[in-house]
PDBQT receptor file of N, H, CA, C and O in Angstrom, charges set to zero:
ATOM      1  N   UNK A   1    -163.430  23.431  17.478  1.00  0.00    +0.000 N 
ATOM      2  CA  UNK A   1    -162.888  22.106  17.661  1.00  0.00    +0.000 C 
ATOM      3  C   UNK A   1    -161.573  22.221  18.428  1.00  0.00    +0.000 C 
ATOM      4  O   UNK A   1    -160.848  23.182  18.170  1.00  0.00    +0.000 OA
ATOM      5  N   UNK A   2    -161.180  21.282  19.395  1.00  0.00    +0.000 N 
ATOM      6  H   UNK A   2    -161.768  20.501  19.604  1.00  0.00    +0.000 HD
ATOM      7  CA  UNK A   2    -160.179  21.288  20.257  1.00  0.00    +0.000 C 
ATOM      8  C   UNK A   2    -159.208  20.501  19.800  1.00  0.00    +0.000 C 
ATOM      9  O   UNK A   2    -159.690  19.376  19.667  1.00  0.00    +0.000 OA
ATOM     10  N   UNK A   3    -157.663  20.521  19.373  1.00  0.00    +0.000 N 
ATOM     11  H   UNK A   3    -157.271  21.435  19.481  1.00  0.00    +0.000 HD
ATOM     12  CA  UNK A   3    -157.193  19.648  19.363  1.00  0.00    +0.000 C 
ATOM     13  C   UNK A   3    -156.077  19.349  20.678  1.00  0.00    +0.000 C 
ATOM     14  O   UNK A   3    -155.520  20.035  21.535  1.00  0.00    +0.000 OA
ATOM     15  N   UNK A   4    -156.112  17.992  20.310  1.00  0.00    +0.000 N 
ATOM     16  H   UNK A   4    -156.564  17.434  19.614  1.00  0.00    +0.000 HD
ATOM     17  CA  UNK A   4    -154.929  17.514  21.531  1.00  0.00    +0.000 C 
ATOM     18  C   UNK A   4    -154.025  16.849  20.905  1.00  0.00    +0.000 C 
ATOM     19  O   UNK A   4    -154.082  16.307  19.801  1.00  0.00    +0.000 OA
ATOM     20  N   UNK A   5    -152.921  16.929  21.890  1.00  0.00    +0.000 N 
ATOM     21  H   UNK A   5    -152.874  17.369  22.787  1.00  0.00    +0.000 HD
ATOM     22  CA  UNK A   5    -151.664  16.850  21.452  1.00  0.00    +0.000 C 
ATOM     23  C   UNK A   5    -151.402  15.469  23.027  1.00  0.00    +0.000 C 
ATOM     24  O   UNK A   5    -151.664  15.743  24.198  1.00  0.00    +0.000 OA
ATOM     25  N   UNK A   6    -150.929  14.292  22.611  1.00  0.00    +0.000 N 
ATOM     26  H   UNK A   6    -150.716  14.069  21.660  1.00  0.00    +0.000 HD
ATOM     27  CA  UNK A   6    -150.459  13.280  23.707  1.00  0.00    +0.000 C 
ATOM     28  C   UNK A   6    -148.894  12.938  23.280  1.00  0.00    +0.000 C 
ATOM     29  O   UNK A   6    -148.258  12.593  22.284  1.00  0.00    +0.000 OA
ATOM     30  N   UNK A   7    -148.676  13.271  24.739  1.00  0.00    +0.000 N 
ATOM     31  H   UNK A   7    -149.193  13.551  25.548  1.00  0.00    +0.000 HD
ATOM     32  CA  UNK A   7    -146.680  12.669  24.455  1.00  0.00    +0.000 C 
ATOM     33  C   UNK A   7    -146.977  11.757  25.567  1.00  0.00    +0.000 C 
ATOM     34  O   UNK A   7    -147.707  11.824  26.556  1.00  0.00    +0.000 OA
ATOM     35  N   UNK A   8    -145.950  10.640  24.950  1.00  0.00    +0.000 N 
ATOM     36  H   UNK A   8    -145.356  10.585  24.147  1.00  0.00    +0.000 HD
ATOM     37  CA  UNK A   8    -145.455   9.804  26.287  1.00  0.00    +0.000 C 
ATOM     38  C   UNK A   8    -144.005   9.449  25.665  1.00  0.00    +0.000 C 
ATOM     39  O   UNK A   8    -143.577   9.692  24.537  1.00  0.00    +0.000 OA
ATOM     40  N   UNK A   9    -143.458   8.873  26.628  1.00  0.00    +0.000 N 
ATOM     41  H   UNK A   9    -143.806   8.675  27.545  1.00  0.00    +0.000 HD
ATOM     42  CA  UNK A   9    -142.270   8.326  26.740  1.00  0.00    +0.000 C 
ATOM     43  C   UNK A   9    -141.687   7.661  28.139  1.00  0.00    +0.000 C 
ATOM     44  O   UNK A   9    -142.482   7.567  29.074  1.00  0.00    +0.000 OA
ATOM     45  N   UNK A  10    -140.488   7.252  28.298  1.00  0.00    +0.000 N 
ATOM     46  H   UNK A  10    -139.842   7.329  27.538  1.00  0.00    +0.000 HD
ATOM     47  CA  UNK A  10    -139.805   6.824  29.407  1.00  0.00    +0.000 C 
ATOM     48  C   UNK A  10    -139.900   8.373  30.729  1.00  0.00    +0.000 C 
ATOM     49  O   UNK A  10    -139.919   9.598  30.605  1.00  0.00    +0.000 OA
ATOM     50  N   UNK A  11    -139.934   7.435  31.867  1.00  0.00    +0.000 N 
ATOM     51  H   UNK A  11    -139.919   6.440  31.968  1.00  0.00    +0.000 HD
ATOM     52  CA  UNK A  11    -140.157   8.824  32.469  1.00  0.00    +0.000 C 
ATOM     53  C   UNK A  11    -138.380   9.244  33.069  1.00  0.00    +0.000 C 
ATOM     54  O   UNK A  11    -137.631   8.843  33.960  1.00  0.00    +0.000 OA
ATOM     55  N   UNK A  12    -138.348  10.003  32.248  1.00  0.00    +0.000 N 
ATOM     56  H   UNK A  12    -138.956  10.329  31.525  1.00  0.00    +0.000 HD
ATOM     57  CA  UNK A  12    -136.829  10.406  32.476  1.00  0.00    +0.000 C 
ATOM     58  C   UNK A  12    -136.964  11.555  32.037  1.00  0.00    +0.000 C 
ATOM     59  O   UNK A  12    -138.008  11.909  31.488  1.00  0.00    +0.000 OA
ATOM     60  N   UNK A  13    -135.951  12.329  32.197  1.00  0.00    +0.000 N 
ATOM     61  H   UNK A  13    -135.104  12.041  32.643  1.00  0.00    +0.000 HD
ATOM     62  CA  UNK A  13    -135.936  14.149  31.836  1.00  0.00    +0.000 C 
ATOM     63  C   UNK A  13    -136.100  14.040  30.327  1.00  0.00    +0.000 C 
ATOM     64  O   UNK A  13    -136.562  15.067  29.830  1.00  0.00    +0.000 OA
ATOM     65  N   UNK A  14    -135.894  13.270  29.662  1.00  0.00    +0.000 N 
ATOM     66  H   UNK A  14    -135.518  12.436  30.066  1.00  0.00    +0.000 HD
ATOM     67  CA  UNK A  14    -135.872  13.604  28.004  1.00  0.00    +0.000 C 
ATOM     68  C   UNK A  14    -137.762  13.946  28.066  1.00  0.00    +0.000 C 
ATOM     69  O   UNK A  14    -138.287  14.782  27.331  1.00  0.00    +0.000 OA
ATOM     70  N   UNK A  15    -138.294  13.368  28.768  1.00  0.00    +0.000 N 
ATOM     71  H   UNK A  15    -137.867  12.689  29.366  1.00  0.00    +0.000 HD
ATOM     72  CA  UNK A  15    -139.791  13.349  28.659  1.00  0.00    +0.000 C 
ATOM     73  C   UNK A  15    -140.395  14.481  29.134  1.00  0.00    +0.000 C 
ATOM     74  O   UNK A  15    -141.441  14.911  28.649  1.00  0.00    +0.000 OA
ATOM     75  N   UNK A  16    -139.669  15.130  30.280  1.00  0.00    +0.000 N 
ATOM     76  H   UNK A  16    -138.819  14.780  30.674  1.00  0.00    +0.000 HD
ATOM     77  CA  UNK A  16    -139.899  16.491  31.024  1.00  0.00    +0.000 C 
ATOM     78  C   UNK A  16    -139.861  17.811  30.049  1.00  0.00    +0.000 C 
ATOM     79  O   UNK A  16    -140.556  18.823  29.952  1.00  0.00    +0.000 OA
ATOM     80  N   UNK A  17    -138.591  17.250  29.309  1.00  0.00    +0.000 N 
ATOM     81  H   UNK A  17    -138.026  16.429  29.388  1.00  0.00    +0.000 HD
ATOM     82  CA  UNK A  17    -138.149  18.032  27.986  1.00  0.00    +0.000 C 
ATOM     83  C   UNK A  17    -139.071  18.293  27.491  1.00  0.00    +0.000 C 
ATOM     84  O   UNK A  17    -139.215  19.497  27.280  1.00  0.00    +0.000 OA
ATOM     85  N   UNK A  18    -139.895  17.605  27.157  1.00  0.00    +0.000 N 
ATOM     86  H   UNK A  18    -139.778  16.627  27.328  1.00  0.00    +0.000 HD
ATOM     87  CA  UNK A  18    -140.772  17.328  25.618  1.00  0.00    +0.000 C 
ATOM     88  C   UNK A  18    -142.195  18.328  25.700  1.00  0.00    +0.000 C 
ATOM     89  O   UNK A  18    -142.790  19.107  24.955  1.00  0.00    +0.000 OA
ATOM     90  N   UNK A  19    -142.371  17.646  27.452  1.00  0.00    +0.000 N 
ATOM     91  H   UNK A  19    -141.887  17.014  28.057  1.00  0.00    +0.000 HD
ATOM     92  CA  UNK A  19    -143.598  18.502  27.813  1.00  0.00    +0.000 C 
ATOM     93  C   UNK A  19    -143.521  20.617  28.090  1.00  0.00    +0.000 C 
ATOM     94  O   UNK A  19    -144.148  21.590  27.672  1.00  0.00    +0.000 OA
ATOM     95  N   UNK A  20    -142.353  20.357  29.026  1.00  0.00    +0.000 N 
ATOM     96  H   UNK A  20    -141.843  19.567  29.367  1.00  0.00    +0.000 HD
ATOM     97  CA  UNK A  20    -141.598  21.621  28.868  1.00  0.00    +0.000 C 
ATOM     98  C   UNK A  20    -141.950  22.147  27.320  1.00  0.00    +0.000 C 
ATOM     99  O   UNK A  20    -142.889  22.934  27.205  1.00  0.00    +0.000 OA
ATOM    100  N   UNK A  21    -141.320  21.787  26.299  1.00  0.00    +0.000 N 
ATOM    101  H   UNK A  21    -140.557  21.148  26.392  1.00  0.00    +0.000 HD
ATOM    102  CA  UNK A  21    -140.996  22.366  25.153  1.00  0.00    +0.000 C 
ATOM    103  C   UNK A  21    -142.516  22.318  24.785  1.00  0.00    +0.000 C 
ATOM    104  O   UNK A  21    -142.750  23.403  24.253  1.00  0.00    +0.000 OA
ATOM    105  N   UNK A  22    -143.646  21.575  24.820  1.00  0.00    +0.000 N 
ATOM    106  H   UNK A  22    -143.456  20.694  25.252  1.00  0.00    +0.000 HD
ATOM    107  CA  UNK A  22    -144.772  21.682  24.522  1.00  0.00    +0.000 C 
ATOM    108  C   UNK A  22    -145.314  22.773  25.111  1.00  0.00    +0.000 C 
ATOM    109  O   UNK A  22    -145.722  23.454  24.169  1.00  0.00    +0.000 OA
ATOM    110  N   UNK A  23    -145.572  23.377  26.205  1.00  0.00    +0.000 N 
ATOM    111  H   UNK A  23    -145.241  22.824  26.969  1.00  0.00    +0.000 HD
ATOM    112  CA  UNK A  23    -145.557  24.361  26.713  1.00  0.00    +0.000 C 
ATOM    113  C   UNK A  23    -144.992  25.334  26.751  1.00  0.00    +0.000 C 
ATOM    114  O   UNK A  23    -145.270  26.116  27.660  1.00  0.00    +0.000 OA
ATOM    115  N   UNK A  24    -144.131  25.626  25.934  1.00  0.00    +0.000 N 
ATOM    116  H   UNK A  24    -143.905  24.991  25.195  1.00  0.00    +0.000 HD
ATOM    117  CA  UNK A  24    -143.472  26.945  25.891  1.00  0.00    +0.000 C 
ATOM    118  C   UNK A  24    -143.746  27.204  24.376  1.00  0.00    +0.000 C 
ATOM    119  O   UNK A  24    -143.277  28.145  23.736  1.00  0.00    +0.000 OA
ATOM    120  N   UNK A  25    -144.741  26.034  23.800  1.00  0.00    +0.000 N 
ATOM    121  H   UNK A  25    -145.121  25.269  24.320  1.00  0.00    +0.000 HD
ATOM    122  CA  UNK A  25    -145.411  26.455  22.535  1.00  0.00    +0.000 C 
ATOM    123  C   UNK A  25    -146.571  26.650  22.535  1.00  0.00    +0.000 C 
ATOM    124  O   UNK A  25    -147.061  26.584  21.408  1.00  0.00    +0.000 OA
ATOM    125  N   UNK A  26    -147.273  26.876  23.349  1.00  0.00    +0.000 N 
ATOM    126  H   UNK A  26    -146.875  26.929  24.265  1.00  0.00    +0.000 HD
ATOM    127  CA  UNK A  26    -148.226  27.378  23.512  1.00  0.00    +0.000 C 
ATOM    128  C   UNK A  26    -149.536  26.283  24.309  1.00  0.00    +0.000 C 
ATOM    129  O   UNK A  26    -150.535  26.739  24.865  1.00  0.00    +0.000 OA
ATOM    130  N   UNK A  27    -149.282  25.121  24.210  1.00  0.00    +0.000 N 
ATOM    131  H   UNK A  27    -148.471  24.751  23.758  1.00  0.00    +0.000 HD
ATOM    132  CA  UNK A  27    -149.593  23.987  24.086  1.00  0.00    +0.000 C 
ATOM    133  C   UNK A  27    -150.517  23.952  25.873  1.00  0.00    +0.000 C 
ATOM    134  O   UNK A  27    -149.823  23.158  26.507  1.00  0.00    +0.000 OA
ATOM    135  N   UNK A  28    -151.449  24.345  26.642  1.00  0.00    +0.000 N 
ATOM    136  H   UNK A  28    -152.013  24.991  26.127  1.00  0.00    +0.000 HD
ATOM    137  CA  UNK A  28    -151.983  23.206  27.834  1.00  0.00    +0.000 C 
ATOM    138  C   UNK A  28    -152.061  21.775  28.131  1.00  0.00    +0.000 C 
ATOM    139  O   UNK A  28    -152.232  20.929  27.253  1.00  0.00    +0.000 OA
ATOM    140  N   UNK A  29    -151.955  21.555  29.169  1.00  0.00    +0.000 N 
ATOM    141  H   UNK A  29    -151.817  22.242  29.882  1.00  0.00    +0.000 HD
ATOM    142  CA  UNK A  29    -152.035  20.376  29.449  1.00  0.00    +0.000 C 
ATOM    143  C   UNK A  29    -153.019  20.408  30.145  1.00  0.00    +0.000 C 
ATOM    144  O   UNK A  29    -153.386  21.307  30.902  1.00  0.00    +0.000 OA
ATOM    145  N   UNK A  30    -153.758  18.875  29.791  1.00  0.00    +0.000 N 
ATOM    146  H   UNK A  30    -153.460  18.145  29.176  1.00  0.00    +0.000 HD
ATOM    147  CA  UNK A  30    -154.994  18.150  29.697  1.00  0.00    +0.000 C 
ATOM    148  C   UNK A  30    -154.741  17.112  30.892  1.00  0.00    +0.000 C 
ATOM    149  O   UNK A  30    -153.894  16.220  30.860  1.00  0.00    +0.000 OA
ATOM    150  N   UNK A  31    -155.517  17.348  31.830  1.00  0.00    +0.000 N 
ATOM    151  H   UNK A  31    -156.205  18.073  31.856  1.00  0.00    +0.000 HD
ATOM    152  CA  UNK A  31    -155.474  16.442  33.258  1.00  0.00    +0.000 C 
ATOM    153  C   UNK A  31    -154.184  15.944  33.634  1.00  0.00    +0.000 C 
ATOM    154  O   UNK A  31    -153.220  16.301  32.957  1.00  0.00    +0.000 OA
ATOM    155  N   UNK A  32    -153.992  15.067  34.746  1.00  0.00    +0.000 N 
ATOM    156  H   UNK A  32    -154.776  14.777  35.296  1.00  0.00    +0.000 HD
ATOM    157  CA  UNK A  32    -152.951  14.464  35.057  1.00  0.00    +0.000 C 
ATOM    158  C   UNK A  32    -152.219  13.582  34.348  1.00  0.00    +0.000 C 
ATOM    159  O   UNK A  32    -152.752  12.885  33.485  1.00  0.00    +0.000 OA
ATOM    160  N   UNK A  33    -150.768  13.503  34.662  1.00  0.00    +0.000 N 
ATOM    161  H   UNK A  33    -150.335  14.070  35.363  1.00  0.00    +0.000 HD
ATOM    162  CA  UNK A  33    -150.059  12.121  33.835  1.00  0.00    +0.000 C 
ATOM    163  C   UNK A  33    -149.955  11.243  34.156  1.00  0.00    +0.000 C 
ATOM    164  O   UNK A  33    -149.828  11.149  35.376  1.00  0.00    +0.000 OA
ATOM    165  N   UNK A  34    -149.937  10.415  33.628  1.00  0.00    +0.000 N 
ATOM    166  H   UNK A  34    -150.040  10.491  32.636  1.00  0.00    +0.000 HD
ATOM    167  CA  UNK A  34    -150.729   8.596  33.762  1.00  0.00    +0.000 C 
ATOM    168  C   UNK A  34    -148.768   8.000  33.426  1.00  0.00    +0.000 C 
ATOM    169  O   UNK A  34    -147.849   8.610  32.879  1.00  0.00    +0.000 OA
ATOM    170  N   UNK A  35    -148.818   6.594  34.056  1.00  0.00    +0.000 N 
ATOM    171  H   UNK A  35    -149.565   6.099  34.500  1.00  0.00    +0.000 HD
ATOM    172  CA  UNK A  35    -147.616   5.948  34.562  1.00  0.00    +0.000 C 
ATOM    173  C   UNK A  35    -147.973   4.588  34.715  1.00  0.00    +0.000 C 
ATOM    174  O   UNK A  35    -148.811   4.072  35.454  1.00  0.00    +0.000 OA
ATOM    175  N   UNK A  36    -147.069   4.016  33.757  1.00  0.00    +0.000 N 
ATOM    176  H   UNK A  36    -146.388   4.435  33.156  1.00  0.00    +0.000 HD
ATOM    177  CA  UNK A  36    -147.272   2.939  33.657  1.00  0.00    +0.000 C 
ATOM    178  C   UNK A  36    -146.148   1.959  33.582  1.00  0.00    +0.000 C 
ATOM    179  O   UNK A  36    -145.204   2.246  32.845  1.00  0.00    +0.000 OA
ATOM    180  N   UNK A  37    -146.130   0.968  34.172  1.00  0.00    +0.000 N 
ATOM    181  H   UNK A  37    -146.896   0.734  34.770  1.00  0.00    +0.000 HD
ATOM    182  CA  UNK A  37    -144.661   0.184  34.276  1.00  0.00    +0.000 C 
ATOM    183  C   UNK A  37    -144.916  -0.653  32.830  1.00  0.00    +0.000 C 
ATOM    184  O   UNK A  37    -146.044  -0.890  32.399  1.00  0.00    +0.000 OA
ATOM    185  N   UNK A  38    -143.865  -0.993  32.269  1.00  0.00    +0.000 N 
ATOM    186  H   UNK A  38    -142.949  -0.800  32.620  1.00  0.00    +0.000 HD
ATOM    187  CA  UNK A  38    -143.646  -1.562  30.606  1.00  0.00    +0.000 C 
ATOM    188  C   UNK A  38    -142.721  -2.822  31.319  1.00  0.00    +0.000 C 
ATOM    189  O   UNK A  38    -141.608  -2.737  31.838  1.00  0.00    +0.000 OA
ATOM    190  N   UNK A  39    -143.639  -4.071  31.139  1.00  0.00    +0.000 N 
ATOM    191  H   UNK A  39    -144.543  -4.140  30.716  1.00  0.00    +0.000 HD
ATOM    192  CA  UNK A  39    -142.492  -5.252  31.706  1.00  0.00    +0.000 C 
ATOM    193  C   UNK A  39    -141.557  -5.748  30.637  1.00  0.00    +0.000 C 
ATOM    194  O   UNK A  39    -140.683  -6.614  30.664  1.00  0.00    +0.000 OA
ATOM    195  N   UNK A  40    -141.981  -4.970  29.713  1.00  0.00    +0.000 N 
ATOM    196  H   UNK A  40    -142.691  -4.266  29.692  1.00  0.00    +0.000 HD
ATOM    197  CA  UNK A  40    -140.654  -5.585  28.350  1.00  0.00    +0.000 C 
ATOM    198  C   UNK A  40    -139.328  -4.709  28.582  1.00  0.00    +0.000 C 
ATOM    199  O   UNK A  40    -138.270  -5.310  28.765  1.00  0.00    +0.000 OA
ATOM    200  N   UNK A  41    -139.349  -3.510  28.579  1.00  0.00    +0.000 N 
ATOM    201  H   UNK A  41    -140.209  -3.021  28.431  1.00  0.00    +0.000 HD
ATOM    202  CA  UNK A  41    -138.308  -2.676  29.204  1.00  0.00    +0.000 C 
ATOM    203  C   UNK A  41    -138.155  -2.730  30.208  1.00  0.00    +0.000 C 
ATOM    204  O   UNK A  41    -136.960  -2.562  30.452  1.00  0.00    +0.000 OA
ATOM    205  N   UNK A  42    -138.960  -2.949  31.403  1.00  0.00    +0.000 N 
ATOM    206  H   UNK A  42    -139.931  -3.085  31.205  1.00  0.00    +0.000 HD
ATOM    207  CA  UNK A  42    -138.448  -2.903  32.970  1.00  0.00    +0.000 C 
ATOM    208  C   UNK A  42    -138.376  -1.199  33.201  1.00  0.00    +0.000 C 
ATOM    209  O   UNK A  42    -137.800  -0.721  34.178  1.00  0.00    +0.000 OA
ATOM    210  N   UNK A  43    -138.875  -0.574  32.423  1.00  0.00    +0.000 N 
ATOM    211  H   UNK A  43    -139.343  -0.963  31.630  1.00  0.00    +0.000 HD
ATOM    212  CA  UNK A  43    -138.767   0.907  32.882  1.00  0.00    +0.000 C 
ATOM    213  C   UNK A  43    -140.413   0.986  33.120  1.00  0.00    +0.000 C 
ATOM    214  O   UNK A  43    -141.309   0.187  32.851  1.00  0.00    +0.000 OA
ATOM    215  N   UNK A  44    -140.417   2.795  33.976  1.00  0.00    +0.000 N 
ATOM    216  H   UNK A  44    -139.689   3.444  34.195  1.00  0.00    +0.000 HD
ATOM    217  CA  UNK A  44    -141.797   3.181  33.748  1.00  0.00    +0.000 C 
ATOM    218  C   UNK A  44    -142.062   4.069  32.850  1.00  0.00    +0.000 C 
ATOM    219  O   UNK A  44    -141.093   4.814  32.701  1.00  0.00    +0.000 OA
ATOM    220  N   UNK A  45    -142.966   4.340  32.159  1.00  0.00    +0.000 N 
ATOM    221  H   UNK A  45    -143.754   3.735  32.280  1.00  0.00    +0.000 HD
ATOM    222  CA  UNK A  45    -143.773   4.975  31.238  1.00  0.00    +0.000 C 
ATOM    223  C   UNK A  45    -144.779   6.324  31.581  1.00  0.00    +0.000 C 
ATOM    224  O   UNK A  45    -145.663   6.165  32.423  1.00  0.00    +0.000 OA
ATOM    225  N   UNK A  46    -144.626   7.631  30.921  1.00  0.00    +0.000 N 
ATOM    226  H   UNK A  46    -143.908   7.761  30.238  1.00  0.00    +0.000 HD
ATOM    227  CA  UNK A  46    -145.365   8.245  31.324  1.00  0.00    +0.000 C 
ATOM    228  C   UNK A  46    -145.921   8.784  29.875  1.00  0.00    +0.000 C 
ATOM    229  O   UNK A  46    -145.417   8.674  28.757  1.00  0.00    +0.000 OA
ATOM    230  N   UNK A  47    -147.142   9.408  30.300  1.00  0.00    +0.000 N 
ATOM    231  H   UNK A  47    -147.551   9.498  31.208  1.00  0.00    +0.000 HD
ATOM    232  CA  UNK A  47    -148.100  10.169  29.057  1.00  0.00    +0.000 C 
ATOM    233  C   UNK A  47    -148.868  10.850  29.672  1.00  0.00    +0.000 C 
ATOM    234  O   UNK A  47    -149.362  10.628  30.778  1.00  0.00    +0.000 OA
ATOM    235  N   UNK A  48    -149.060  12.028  28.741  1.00  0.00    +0.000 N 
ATOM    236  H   UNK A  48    -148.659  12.208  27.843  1.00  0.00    +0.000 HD
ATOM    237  CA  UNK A  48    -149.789  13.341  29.300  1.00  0.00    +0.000 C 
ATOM    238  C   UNK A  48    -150.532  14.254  27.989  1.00  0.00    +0.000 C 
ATOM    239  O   UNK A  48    -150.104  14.623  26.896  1.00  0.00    +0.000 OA
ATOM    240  N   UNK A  49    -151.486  14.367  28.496  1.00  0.00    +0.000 N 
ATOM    241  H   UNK A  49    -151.834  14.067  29.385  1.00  0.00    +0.000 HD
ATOM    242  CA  UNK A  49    -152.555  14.864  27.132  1.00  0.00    +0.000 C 
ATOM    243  C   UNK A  49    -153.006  16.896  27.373  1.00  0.00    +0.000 C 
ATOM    244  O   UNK A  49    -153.728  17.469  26.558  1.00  0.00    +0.000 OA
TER     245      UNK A  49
């Protein structure tokens, strides 16, 4: 059985962080990261599986 692990957040370095640090735990990443504009924040959004 495979598990997955999905982060998202604001796409700003705190988020680069996260994935970074997911990967230096051993962790792959699962296809491309998806981006999405959030019109309640006015920021964009990223997530990566």
């Amino acid at each position: 059985m495979l598990i997955y692990r999905f982060l998202s957040g604001e796409d700003d370095s705190a988020f680069c962080h996260k994935v970074t640090r997911a990967l230096s735990e051993g962790w792959t990443l699962h296809g491309s990261p998806t981006y999405a504009f959030d019109g309640f924040t006015k920021k964009m959004r990223c997530a990566q599986a």
